[in-house]
DOLUMFI-403870 format. One record per residue (C-alpha): x, y, z. Coordinates in steps of 0.05 Angstrom, whole numbers, padded with zeros to 5 digits, always signed. Layout:
# residues N
XYZ...
END
This chain:
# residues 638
+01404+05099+01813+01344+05087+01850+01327+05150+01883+01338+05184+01801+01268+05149+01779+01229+05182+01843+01272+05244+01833+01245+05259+01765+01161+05238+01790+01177+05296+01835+01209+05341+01785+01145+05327+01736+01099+05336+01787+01119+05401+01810+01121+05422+01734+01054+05382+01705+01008+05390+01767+01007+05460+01761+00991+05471+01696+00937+05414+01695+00980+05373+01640+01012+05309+01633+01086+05282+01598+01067+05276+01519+01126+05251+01500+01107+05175+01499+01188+05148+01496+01202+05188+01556+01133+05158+01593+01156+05092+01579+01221+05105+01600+01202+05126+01675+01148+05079+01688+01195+05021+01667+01246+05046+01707+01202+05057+01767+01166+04984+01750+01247+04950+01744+01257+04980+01812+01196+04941+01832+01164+05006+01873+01095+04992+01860+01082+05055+01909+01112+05105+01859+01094+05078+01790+01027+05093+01820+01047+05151+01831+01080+05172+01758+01019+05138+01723+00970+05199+01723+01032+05247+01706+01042+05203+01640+00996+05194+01580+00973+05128+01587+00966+05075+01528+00952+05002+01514+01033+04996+01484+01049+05028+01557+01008+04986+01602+01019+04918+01561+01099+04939+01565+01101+04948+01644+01064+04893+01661+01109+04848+01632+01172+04879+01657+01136+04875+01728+01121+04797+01721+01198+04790+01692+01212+04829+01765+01168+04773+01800+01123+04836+01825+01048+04806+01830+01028+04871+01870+01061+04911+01804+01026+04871+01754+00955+04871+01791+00967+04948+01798+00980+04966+01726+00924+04926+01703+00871+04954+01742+00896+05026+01724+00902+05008+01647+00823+04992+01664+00814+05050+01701+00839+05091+01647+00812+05055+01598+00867+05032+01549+00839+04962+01567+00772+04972+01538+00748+04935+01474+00785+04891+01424+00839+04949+01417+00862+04940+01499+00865+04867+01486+00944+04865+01486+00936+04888+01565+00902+04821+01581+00942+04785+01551+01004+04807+01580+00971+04803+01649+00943+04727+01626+01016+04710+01607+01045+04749+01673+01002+04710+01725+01026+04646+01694+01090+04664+01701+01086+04678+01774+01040+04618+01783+00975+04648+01795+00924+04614+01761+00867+04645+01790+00887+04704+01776+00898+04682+01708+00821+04666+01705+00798+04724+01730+00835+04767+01694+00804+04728+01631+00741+04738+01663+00740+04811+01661+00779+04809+01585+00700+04785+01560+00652+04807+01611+00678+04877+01630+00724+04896+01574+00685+04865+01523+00752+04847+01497+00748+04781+01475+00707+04737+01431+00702+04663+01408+00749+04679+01349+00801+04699+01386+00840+04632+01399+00908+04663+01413+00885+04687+01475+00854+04620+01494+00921+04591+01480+00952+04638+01530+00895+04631+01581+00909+04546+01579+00982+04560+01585+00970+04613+01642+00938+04558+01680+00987+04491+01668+01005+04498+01739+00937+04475+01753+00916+04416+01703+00846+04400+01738+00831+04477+01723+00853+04482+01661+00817+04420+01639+00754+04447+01663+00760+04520+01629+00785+04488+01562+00718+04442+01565+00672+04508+01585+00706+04549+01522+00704+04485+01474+00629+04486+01492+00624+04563+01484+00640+04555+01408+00723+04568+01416+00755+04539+01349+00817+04505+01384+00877+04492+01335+00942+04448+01349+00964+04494+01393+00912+04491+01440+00918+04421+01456+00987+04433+01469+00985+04470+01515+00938+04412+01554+00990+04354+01534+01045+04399+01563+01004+04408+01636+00990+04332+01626+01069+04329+01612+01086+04361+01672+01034+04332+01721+01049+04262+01697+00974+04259+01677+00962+04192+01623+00891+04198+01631+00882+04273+01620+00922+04264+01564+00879+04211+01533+00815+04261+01542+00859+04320+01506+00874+04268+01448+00792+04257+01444+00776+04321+01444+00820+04339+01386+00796+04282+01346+00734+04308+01351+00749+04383+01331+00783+04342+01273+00855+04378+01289+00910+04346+01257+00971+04334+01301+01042+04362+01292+01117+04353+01318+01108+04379+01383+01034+04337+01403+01078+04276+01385+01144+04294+01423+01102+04325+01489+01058+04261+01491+01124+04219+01487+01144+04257+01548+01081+04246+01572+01090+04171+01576+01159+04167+01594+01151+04217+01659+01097+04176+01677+01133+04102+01676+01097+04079+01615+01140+04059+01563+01078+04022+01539+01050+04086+01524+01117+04105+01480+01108+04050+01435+01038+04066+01429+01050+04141+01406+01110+04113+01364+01054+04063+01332+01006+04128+01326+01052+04161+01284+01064+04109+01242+00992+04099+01223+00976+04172+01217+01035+04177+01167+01079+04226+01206+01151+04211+01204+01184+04229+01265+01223+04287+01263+01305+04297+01285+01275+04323+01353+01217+04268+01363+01277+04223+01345+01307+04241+01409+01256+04243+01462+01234+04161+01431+01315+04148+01455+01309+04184+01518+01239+04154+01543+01286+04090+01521+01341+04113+01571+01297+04127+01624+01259+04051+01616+01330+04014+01619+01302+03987+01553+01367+03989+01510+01343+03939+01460+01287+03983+01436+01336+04046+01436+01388+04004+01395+01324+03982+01340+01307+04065+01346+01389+04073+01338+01384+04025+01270+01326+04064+01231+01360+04133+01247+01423+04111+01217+01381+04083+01158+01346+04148+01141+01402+04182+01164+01441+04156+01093+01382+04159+01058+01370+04233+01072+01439+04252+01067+01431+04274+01131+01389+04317+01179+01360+04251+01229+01412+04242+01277+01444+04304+01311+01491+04319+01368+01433+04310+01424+01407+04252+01384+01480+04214+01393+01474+04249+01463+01420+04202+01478+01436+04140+01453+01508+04139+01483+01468+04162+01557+01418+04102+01540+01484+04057+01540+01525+04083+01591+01455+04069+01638+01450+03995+01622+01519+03996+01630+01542+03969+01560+01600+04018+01551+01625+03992+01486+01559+03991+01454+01562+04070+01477+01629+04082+01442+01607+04042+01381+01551+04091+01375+01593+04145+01377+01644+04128+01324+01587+04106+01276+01555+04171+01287+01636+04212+01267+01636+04160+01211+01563+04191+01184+01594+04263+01197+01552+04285+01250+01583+04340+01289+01612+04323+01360+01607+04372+01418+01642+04373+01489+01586+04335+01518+01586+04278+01475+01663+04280+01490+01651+04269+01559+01599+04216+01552+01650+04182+01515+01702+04198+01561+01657+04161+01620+01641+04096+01574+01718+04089+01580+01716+04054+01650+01691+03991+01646+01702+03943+01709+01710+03879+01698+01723+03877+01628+01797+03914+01615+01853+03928+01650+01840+03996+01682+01905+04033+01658+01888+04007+01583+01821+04044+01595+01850+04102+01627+01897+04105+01554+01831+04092+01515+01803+04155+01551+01870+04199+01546+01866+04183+01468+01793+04214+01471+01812+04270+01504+01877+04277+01457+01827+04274+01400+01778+04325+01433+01825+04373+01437+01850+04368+01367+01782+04383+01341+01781+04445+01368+01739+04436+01434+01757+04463+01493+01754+04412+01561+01708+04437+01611+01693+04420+01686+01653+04357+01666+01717+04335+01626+01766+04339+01676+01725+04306+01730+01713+04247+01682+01783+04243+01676+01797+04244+01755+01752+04193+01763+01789+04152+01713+01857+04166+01741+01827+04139+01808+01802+04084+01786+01873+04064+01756+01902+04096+01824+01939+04146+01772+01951+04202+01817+02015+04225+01781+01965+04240+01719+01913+04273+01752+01964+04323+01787+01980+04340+01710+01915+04335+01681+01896+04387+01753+01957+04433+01729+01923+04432+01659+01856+04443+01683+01894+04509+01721+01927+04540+01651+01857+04528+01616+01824+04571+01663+01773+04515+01676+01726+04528+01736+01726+04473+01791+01673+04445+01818+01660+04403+01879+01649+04342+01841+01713+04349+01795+01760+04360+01865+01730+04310+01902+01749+04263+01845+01820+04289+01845+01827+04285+01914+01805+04204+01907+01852+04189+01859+01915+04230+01891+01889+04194+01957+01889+04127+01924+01957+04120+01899+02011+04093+01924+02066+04140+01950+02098+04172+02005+02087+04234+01975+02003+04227+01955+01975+04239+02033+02017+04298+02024+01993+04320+01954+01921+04300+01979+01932+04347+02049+01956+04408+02007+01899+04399+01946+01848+04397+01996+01864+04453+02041+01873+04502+01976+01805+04483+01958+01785+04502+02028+01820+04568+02042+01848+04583+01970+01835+04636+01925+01777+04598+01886+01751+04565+01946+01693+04498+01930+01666+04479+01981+01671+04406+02002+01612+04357+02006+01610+04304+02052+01639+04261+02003+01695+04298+01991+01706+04298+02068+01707+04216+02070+01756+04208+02005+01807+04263+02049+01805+04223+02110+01793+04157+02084+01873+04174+02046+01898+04204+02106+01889+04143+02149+01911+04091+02091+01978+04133+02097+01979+04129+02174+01959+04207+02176+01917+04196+02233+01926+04263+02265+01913+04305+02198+01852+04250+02184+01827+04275+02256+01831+04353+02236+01793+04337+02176+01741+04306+02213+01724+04356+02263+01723+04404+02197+01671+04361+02175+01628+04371+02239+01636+04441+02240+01602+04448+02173+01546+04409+02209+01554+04340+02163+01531+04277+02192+01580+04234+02230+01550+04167+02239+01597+04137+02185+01624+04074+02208+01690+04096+02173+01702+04161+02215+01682+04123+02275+01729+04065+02258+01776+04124+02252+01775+04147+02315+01778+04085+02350+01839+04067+02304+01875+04148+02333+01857+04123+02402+01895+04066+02402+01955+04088+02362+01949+04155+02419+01959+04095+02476+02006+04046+02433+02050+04113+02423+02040+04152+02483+02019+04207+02443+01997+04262+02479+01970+04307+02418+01935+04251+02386+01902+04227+02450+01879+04301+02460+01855+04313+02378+01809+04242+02397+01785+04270+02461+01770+04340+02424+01730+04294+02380+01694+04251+02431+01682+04312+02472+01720+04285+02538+01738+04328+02579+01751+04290+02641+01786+04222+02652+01740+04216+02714+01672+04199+02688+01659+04191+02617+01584+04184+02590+01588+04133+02528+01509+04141+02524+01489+04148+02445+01558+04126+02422+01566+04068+02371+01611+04003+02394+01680+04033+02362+01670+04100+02381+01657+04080+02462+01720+04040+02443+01761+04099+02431+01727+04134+02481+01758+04087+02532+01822+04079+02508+01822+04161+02498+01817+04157+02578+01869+04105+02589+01916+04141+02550+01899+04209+02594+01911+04171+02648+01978+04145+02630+02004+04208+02621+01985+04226+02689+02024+04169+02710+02089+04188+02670+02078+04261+02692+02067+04234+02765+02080+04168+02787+02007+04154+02806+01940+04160+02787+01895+04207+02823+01824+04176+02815+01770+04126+02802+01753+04122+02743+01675+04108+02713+01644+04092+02644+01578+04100+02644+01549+04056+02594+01477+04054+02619+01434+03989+02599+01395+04013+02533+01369+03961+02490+01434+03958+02451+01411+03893+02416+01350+03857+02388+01361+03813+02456+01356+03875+02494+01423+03863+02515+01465+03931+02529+01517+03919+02472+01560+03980+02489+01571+03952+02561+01588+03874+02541+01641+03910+02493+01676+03950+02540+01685+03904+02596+01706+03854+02542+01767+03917+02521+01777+03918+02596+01789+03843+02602+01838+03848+02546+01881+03904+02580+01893+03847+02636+01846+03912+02679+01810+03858+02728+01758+03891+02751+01737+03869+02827+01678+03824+02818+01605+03865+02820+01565+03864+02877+01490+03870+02892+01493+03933+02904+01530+03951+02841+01497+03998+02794+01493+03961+02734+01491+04013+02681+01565+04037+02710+01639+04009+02705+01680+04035+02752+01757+04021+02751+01790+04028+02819+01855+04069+02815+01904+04013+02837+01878+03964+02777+01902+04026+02735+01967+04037+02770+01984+03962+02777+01966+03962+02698+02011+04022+02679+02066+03990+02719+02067+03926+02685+02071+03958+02620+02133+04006+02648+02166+03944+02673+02160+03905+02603+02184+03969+02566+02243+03965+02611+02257+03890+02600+02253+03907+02522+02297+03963+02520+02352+03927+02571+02355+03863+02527+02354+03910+02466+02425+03948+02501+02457+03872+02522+02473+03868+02444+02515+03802+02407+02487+03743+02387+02491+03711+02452+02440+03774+02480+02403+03765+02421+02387+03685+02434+02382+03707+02509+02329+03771+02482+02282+03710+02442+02282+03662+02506+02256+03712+02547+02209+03737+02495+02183+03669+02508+02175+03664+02578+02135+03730+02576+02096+03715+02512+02032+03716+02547+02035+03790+02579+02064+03817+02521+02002+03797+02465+01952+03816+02522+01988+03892+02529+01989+03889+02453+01913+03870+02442+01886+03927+02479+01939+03964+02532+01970+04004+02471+02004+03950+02438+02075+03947+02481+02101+03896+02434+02117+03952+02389+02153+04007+02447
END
């Protein structure tokens, strides 16, 4: 499709050039250079341009398809040709200007938006001080810039313009968006003094005004204005007064706004408060967290027939959970009965709806219903989101349930590598593992981890560090040789000889130890002995406010409870090192081997007589058996 546009410039050119004419069909001239222009090859519309009749319709047209393409070179280039060729002379090539005024400001070029204006009067002779339209554009062109604009508006006031509401519009809407009271004030002055009367949108963009700058002052003073001009606020003006509420926190004002709507609401039969009106007042609520005041606003507004849509729904839908105030499965009915009620009106649930729902179904740990409501979600055809599975996946996670870790394991990997993949957040990450190691899952909670760092998400979390510490140990309590090596993937050990715990927090050097200890007590089941030394260096960092190296004090305090004495440090000793001779390691292991065999031989002597025999010398040997269980791997439960 692109090379058929160049195609026919070469076709026309071969067949126009030679006979010294040009295309005169002008549908057929706007067709190519509006193909060429969508393309955005600047290099061959210049090229078609002298093989079409040119005309101000022609020009005007391309340059706005060029600015729609986000082609400044385009728009430039048309506009100095329509000059060139001079369907941009006079008051008749005024429509070219203006759709290059409008195009800069579309692709944010206010000085070009100047200077084009610029050569509309001085070299086109295009313009004159009756032409406010174009000044309208012009101020609009250059809202990107509100200390520009403000200074051209002031030079063409003083020129003689004759500015109407639209004008200072467009200077409240650059205030609007710059968060500019004061300029604001000045475009108020200056249309009292041109004696232009205000209308809807002054009112509603100096609301805005206000409320994007933090004034709420300033709202009640434009809602005062209004008052003593006469104007009575409008559906729309209605709605931007409760949303400059919403964003203050000031509920009580919104609910005295709510009041007089519903008044002249009756009175009017109608016509005040609309769907994004009841929008806003229920958001307002929800905010300041008075839930039942936000579904007391929306039954009042069903009960003055004002239509509901889907996002009112799920406003609704969130004002349902309410901690602290009901039980959480009588809210989760409240919300089901919403939803019921939703549906019967004819509105179809979308993404926002279901993940309102998951949310609620976690917060009652339903998992059962969100599994259905998910299964729904599926025969609807509704799109899922991050935010909608991550809720899922809490409240499957946070039920109760041999069966949930499982549930939550197979949910999360379809949304990984399934047909409709979402990617996960890092929130969605922490509710996954977070539910795999409530269910004991540590090895799955591990795997999910490490997918989390491959996708480059931060892992600093005191939960997935408390997680690894908590594999570690369960790796040495178990003597679990695929755990101990998922928690050494993690901890990037590679060695049991020397391990760096530089830059790791407290738990993880924790399970960085204990990662070792466990590697090297399957050396000694594999061999009998262990082959080496073994050093932590822990270096001696500022760890604390005292300056004292916190990661160090830790450690040896872990080694103290695994009954490892370490021979006493010399002065000679590096102190930002721990070594652990070999034979405190062997003479460790072996102690632990010998209880495991005392358990499992009074566990085999059997009757009641073993069994009194089993607790008596359980007590004699009370004291190695909590120490193994405190830190060696816990051999009070082999």
């Amino acid at each position: 499709m692109r090379g058929r546009w160049e195609a026919a410039v070469h076709i026309l050119r071969q067949e126009l050039t030679t006979n010294g004419q040009r295309l005169k069909d002008e549908a057929l001239s706007e067709e190519l250079i509006l193909g060429l222009v969508s393309q955005v090859n600047t290099a061959a519309v210049l090229d078609a341009l002298p093989l079409v009749k040119a005309s101000t319709h022609l020009s005007a047209t391309a340059i706005r398809v060029a600015a729609q393409r986000g082609s400044l070179r385009g728009v430039r280039a048309l506009l100095r040709h329509a000059f060139q060729a001079g369907v941009a002379l006079g008051p008749e090539g005024a429509d070219v200007w203006r759709a290059a005024i409008v195009a800069f400001g579309q692709l944010k070029r206010p000085e070009d938006a100047r200077q084009a204006f610029v050569d509309m009067r001085v070299r086109a002779g295009a313009w004159d001080t009756d032409d406010t339209p174009t000044v309208n554009l012009l101020l609009n062109a250059l809202a990107s810039d509100v200390k520009l604009q403000f200074i051209r508006a002031r030079q063409l006031l003083d020129l003689g313009v004759k500015p109407d509401t639209s004008t200072f519009n467009c200077l409240l809407k650059a205030c609007m968006r710059a968060r500019d009271v004061r300029r604001a004030h000045l475009a108020l002055q200056w249309m009292t003094q041109a004696g232009v009367g205000a209308d809807e949108i002054t009112y509603n963009t100096l609301v805005k005004v206000h409320s994007y700058a933090g004034d709420f002052e300033g709202v009640l003073a434009v809602w005062r204005r209004m008052g003593v001009t006469g104007f009575a606020p409008t559906a729309k003006l209605w709605g931007s007064l409760l949303v400059a509420c919403s964003a203050a926190g000031q509920l009580e004002q919104a609910s005295i706004f709510w009041w007089e709507m519903k008044q002249l609401h009756a009175e009017s039969n109608g016509g005040v408060i609309t769907t994004d009106n009841v929008c806003a007042m229920m958001t307002a609520c929800n905010g300041a967290g008075q839930y039942e005041r936000c579904l007391a606003a929306f039954q009042e507004a069903k009960g003055l027939g004002v239509p509901m849509d889907v996002r009112a729904y799920n406003i609704a839908l969130r004002a349902c959970h309410t901690p602290g105030k009901t039980l959480r499965q009588e809210q989760l009915m409240q919300a089901f009965a919403i939803y019921e009620e939703m549906k019967q009106a004819g509105l179809a649930p979308d993404t926002v709806t279901f993940g309102t729902l998951f949310s609620l179904c976690a917060a009652a740990r339903q998992g059962h219903c969100a599994l259905q409501l998910h299964k729904e979600m599926h025969r609807r055809k509704v799109p899922e989101n991050v935010v909608a599975m991550t809720a899922l996946l809490k409240a499957v996670g946070s039920t109760p349930g041999p069966t949930m870790a499982r549930e939550c394991t197979r949910i999360f990997r379809r949304m990984m590598r399934g047909p409709a993949r979402v990617k996960p957040n890092q929130a969605t990450f922490r509710v996954v593992v977070g539910a795999l190691r409530e269910a004991g899952e540590l090895g799955e909670a591990l795997r999910v981890y490490q997918a989390m760092r491959r996708l480059n998400y931060p892992a600093d979390n005191a939960e997935f560090e408390g997680l690894t510490a908590a594999a570690a140990e369960r790796a040495l309590t178990a003597e679990d040789a695929e755990l101990s090596s998922l928690v050494a993937s993690v901890l990037q050990i590679t060695s049991a000889r020397e391990v760096d715990l530089h830059g790791m927090s407290v738990l993880e050097a924790r399970a960085a130890v204990l990662c070792v200890l466990s590697m090297l007590q399957q050396q000694f089941r594999d061999t009998g002995g262990i082959a080496h030394d073994v050093t932590l260096i822990t270096g001696r960092g500022a760890g604390s406010e005292g300056g004292e190296p916190v990661v160090r004090r830790e450690v040896a305090a872990l080694l103290q409870r695994l009954h490892l004495r370490l021979p006493p440090e010399g002065p000679a000793d590096n102190p930002g090192r721990i070594v652990i001779p070999r034979q405190v390691v062997w003479e460790a292991l072996q102690t632990k081997l010998a209880l495991q065999r005392q358990r499992h031989a009074s566990a085999e002597a059997g009757g009641s007589g073993a069994d009194g025999g089993s607790s008596a010398h359980s007590g004699s040997s009370a004291k190695p058996q909590s120490s193994g269980h405190a830190a060696a791997g816990g051999n009070g439960q082999q």
